[in-house]
N, C-alpha and C positions, 0 to 999 in steps of 0.2 A: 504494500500500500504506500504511496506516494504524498507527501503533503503539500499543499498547495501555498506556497510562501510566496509573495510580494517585499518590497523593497522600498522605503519612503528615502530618497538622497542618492545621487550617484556622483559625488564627491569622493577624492582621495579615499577615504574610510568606508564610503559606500560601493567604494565597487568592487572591494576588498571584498563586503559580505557577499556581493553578486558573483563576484569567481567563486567563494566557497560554495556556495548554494548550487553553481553550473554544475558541480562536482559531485555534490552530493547527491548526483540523479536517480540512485536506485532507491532512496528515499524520501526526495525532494523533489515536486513538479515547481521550478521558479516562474511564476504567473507575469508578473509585471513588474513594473518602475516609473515612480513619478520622481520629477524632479523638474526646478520653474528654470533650469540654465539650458536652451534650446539645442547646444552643443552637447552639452554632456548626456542629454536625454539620447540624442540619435547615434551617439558613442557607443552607450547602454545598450541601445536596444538591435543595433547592427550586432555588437559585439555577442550578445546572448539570446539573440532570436526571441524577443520577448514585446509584450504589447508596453507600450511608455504613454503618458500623462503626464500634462503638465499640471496636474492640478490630484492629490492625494486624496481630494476626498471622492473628487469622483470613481479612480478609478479603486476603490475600497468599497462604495456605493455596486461599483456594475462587478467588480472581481469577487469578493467576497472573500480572498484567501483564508485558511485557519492559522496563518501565522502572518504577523507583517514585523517587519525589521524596522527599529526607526533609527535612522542615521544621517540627521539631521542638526546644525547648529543648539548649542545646547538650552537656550532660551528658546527654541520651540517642542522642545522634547514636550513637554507639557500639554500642549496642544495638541499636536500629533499624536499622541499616545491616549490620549482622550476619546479621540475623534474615533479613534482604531475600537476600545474596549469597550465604548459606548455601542457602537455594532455588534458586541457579542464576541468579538476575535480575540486570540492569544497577542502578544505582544511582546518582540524582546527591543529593552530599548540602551543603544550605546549609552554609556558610563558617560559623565554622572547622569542616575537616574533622571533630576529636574536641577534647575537652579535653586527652587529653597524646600525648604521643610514642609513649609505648606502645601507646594503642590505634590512634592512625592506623596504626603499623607492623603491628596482629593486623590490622584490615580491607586493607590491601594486600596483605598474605599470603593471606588469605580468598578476595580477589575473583581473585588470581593461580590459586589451587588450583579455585578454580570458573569459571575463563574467562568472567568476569564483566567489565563495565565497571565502573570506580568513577572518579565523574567529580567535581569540586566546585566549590560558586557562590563561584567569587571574581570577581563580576561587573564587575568593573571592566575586567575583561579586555576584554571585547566590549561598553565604553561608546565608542560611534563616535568620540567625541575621542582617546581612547588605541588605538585605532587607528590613526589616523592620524599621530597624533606618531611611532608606530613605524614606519609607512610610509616614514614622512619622516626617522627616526632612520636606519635602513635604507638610505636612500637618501643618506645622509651628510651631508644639510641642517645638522647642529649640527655635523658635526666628532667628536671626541674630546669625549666626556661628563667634564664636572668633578664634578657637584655637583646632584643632587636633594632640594628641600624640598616634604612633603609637610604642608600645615594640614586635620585632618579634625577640626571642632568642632563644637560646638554644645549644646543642652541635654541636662539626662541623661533618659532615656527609660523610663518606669518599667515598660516589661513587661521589662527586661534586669535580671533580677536571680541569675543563676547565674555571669558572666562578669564579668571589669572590661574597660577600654575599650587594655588592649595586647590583648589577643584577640579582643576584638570589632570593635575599627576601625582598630586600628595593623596587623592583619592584611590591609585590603584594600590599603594604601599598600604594603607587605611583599611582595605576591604582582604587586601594579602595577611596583614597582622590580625586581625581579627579573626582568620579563619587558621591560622597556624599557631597561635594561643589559643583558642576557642574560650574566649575571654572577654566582656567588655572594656571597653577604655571609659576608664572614671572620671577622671583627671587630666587637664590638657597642657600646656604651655606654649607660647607661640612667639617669634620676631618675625616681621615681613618688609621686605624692599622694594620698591618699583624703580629701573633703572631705565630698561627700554619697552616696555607696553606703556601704550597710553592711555591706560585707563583703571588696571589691574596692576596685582601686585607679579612681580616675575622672581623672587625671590624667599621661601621659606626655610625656617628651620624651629620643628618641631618638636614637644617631650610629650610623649604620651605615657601615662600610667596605666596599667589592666589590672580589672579585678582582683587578677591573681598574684599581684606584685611584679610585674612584668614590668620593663618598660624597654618603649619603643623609640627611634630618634629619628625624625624624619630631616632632609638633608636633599632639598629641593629645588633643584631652579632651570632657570629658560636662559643665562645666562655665562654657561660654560661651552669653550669652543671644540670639544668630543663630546659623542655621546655617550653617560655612561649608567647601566642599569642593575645594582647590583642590592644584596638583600646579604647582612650576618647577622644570625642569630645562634645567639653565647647561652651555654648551659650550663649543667653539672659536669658534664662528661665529656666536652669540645666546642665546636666550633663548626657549625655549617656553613660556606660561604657558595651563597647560591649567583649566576650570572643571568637574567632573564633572560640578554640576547642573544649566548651561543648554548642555552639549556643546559649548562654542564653546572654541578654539586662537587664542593669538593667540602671532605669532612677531617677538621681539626681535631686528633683526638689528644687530649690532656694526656703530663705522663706526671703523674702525680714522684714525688720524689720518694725512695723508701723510708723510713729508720724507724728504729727497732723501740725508740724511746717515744714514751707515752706522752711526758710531757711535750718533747719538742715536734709529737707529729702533729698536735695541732694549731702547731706554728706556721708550717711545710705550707707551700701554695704550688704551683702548678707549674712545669716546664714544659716546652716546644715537644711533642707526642708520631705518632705516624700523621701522615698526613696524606688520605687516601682521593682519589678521584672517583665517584661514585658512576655506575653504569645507568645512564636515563635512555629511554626509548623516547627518541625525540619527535615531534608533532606537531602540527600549526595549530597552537588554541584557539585559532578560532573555529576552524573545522570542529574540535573538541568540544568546544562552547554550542555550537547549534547540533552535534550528535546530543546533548544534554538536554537541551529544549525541547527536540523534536523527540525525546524517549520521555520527557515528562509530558508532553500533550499525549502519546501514543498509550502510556500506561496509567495516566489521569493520575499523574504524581505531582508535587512542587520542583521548581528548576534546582537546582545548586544553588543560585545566585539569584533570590527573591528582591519582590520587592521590597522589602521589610531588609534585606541586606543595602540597599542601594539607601533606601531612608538611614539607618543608622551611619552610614560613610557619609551623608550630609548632614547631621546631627552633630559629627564630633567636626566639619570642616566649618559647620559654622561656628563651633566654639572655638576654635584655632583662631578664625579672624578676628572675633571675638577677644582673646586673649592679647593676640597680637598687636590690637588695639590700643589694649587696655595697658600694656606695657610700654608703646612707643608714647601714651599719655596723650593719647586723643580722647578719649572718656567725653570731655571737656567741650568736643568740637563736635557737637551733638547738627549744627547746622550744614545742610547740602549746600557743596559747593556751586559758586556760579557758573550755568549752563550758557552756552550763546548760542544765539539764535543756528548757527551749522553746526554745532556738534548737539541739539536738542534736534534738530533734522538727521542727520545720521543716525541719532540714535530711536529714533520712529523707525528707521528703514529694517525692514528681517534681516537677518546675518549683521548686522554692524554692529561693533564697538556700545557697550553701552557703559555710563559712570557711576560711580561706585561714591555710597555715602553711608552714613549711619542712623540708624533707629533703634529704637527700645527695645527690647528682647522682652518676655514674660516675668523676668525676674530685675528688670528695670536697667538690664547692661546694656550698652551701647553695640548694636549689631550691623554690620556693615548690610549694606540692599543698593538694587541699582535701582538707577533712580527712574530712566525711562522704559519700566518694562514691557516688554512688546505684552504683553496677554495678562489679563487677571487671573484670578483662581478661580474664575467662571468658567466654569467647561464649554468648550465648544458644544454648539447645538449643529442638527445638520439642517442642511438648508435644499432647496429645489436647485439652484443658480448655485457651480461651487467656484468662488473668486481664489484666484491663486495667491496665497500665502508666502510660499516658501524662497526666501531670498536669496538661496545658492544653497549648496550643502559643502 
């Protein structure tokens, strides 16, 4: 049985999902693709024999697929994913789930009330290295977890210009440590920098606590000139040092030093051990990521990577900013800054840049928000007439 999946974006990241999905044919019929960039539409659809739209709702209206992909700027994630589960349909939607807490919270209510899947790419889940570190976590290889440092660097990327980079990349470190602790994070701490975005910050460095006495160190930015993706997590008994992008694990093991005396062994700390290169069966996660979706729609299970996981990775990134804030001592600078007349027009347009200010949290802190956000937390209704929305992907 074949499932019939659809595509919202055929941007850089959308057509990534569109190859997997071409691939996936002895499970996957790929139905269509919308997307409002008239080039990339006929890219798409030359490229993958497929029906293209310029406009997402209609072709969700006449297609009907059981899964739609949203891969779309991340200020309309909300919208689009809306518009999908309101119809009854599964829905896996690129990381981060939404821009804020609110809306991940109306599309989990949504997809609840419509017995919908809503599933989300935090694909580092199902990168075969961090598989298997949990395998191995699991199986008690490290002991008792001290201490994870995660470094995700590199240059800044110029189609990201609606997000800064604690949302966009502290988010996948966020959703990797929470699921390789299997822990929440209690406790936050934050500093952020903006050097070359103009709108966002392009610079963090993060302390998180977990439940279980763990702590995490996030080590973030858009402005380093290689790129580098790397994950240690420190135990009882070694050192994992995981590489995201060549999937290779290598495992530090402690060589505790001997002696015979009571008193002085626990003195004794730990010396330089084997230092082993572990075998991973390497994979493209995202292939991995939609074999997952498409076996929980098929067996009417939850995905790996729920909505409920994608909400709490925007729970602690609004605390980070949050924090972040609260430390560079803007608390104080509660008022939005001045918009002008072009950059309050840009940021009306889909896909542009939008500016970053602060407001009240529930417990009275100063929480960063953009200021001109393209959509409320009013769900999209359907309409007879569907006007195209989608500013590029």
């Amino acid at each position: 049985m074949q499932l019939r999946v659809a595509v919202v974006g055929a941007g850089s990241m959308g057509w990534n999902h569109l190859r997997v999905l071409k691939e996936l044919e002895d499970s996957v019929q790929l139905v269509a693709v919308a997307e409002t960039n008239p080039s990339a539409l006929q890219r798409a659809v030359q490229r993958f024999h497929i029906a293209g739209y310029s406009d997402y709702r209609q072709m969700l209206d006449e297609q009907r697929p059981e899964l739609v992909a949203v891969v779309v700027p991340t200020h309309l994630h909300c919208e689009v994913a809306a518009f999908a589960l309101d119809l009854g349909l599964n829905v896996l939607v690129e990381k981060p789930l939404t821009s804020t807490v609110e809306e991940a919270e109306a599309l989990i209510e949504l997809a609840r009330q419509r017995d919908a899947r809503l599933a989300v790419g935090h694909i580092e889940r199902f990168n075969p290295a961090v598989t298997e570190v949990k395998r191995r976590l699991n199986a008690g290889t490290l002991g008792r977890i001290f201490h994870l440092h995660a470094r995700r660097i590199g240059p800044f990327p110029p189609r990201i210009r609606d997000v800064g980079v604690t949302l966009d990349l502290a988010s996948h470190e966020i959703d990797t440590m929470r699921y390789l602790v299997d822990a929440e994070i209690s406790q936050v701490s934050a500093q952020i920098q903006q050097h070359i975005h103009r709108t966002c910050e392009d610079l963090l460095l993060g302390l998180l606590r977990f439940s279980n006495d763990a702590l995490g160190v996030l080590d973030v930015n858009w402005l380093t000139p290689t790129k580098v993706r790397e994950l240690t997590i420190t135990g009882e008994k070694g050192m994992f040092l995981v590489n995201y992008l060549t999937q290779d694990v290598f495992f530090y093991e402690n060589d505790y030093s001997p002696t015979s005396w009571d008193a002085l062994r626990s003195l004794t700390g730990v010396s330089e051990g084997t230092m082993i290169r572990l075998k991973v069966q390497k994979a493209e996660p995202l292939r991995r990521e939609y074999e997952d979706v498409i076996r929980s729609i098929m067996s009417d299970s939850s995905p790996s990577v729920s909505g409920e996981d994608g909400l709490a990775v925007l729970k602690v990134v609004q605390q980070l900013l949050a924090s972040a804030l609260a430390n560079n001592g803007l608390l104080s600078q509660a008022q939005e800054p001045h918009i002008s007349p072009e950059e309050a027009d840009r940021s009306s347009t889909a896909g542009s840049s939008t500016a970053v200010s602060h407001q009240r949290g529930p417990n009275e802190q100063i929480l960063p928000r953009r200021i001109a956000s393209p959509s409320s937390l009013t769900l999209p209704q359907r309409h007879e007439e569907h006007p195209s929305t989608l500013g590029g992907s």
